[in-house]
C-alpha positions in Angstrom: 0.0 0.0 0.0 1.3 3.3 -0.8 0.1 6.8 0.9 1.1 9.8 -0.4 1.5 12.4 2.3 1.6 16.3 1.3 4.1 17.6 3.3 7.4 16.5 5.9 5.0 17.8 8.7 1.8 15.3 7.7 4.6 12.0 6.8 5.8 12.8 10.9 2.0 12.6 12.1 1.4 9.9 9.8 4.9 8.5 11.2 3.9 8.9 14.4 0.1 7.7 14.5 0.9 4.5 12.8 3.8 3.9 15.4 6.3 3.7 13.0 10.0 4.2 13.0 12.6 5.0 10.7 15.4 7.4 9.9 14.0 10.8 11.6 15.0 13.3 13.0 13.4 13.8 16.5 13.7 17.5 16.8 12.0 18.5 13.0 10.5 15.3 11.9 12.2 15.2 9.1 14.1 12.9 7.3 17.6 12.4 8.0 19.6 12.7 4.5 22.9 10.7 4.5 25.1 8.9 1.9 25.4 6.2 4.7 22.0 6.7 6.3 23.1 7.6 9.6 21.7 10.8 11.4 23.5 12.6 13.8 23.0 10.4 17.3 22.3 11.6 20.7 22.0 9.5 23.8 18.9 11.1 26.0 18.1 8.8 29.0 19.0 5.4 27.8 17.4 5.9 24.3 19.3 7.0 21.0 17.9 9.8 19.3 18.2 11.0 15.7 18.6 14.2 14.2 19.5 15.5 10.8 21.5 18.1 11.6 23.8 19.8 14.6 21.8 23.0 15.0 18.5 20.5 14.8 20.6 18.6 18.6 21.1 22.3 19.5 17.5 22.9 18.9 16.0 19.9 20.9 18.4 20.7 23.9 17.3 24.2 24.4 14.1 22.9 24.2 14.1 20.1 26.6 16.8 21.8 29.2 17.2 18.9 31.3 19.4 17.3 28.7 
């Protein structure tokens, strides 16, 4: 089956409803464009977190201060 989302903001909800996971990044929802298809990696509390970019880990931290 194949949806077709309008936007990066609808794919995350979409994403996110349906439980599913894959190469995201947890601060914009966007996906994380590599040559080797590995985001930017942050351990938060046990869990490894993805991100696309280093301003997107910057971003997430200021907004979750207890990092």
């Amino acid at each position: 089956m194949v949806h077709k989302l309008c936007s990066d903001a609808c794919f995350s909800k979409f994403r996110s409803a349906n439980n599913l996971t894959m190469n995201c990044c947890e601060n914009c929802g966007g996906y994380c464009y590599s040559g080797s298809g590995q985001c930017h990696m942050l351990q938060i509390e046990g869990q490894s977190k993805k991100f696309c970019s280093s301003s997107c880990i910057t971003a997430y931290k200021q907004v979750h201060d207890h990092i």
